[in-house]
C-alpha positions as CSV (number, residue, x, y, z in Angstrom):
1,X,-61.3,24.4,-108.5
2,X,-57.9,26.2,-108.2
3,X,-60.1,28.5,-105.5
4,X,-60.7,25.9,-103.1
5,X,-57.3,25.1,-102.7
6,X,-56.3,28.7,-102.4
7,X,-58.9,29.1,-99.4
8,X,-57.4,26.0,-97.9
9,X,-53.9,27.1,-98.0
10,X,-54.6,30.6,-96.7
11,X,-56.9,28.9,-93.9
12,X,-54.2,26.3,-92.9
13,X,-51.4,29.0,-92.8
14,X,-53.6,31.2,-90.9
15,X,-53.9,28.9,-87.9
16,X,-52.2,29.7,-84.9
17,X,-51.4,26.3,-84.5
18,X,-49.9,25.8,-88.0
19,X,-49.1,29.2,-89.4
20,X,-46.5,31.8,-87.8
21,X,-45.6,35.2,-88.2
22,X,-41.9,35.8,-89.8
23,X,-40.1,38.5,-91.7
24,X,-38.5,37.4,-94.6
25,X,-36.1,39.2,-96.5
26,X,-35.1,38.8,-100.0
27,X,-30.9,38.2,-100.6
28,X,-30.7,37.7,-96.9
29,X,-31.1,41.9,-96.4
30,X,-33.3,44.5,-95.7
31,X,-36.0,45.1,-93.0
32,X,-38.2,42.2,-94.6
33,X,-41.5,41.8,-95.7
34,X,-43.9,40.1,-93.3
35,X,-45.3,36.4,-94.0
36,X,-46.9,33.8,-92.7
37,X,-45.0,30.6,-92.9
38,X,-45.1,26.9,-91.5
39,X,-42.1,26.0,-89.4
40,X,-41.2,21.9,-90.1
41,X,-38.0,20.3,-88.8
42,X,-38.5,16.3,-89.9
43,X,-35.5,14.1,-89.5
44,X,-33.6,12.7,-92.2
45,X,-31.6,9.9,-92.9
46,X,-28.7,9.5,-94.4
47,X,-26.6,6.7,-95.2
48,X,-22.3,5.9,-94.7
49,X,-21.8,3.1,-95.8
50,X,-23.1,0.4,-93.6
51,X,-23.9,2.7,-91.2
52,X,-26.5,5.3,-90.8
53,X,-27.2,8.7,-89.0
54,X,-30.3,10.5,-88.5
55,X,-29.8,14.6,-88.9
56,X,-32.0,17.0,-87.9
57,X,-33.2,19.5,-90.6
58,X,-35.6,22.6,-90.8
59,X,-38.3,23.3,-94.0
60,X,-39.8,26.5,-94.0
61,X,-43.1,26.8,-96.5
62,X,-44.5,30.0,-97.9
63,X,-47.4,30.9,-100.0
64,X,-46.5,31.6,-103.4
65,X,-48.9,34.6,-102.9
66,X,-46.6,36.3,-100.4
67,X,-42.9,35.3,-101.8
68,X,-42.8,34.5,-105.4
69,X,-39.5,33.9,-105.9
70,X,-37.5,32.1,-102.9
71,X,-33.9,31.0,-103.5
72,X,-30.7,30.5,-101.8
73,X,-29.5,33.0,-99.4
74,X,-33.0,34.6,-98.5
75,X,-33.3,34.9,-95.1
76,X,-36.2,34.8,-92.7
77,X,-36.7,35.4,-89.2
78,X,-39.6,33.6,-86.8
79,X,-40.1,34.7,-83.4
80,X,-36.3,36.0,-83.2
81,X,-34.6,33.0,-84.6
82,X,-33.1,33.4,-88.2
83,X,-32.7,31.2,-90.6
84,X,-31.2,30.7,-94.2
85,X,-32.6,29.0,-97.2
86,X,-29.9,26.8,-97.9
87,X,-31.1,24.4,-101.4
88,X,-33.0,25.5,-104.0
89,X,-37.1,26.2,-102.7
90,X,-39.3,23.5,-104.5
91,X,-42.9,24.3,-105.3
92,X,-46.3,22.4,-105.1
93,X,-48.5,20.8,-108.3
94,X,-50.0,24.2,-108.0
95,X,-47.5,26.6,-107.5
96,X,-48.9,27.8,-104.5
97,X,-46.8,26.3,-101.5
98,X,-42.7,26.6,-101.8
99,X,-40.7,24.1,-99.5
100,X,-37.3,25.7,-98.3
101,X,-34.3,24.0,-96.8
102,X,-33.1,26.3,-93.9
103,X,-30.8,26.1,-91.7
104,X,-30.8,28.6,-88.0
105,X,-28.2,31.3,-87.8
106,X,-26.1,31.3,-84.5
């Protein structure tokens, strides 16, 4: 069963219309490894008090299969833009999808 959702994963992050290119390089250094990744910037919401403000944020996933070990301070770059994994990557149920906070570099 674990196959099906391998093809699924590799099919989802191999369309152009999900998946793109990026170099990602361990420690934040190095000429990086290329990757295919999925680019999502969600809003969040966060709470002062009685007030609230909605922040813009960036997740960057990556198939276990091609990065097996994110963490803090990686770096990747996507079209020429670079980011930073900035909080600990989560993975999915199956270990085959890690979520990463990033945030672009200037």
């Amino acid at each position: 069963m674990r196959d099906a959702f391998v093809a699924a994963i590799d099919a989802i992050f191999a369309d152009g219309n999900v998946g793109e290119d990026a170099l990602w390089r361990s420690g934040g250094v190095g000429a990086g490894v290329p990757v295919r990744v999925i680019r999502k910037s969600p809003d969040q919401v966060v709470d002062f008090g009685d007030s609230r403000a909605v922040l813009p944020s960036v997740l960057i996933d990556v198939r276990g299969s091609e990065v097996a070990e994110p963490g803090v301070g990686d770096s990747l770059e996507i079209a020429g833009d670079v980011y930073e994994i900035i909080a600990a990557p989560v993975a999915d149920s199956l270990g085959l999808v890690w979520t990463c906070e990033a945030a672009r570099q200037a």
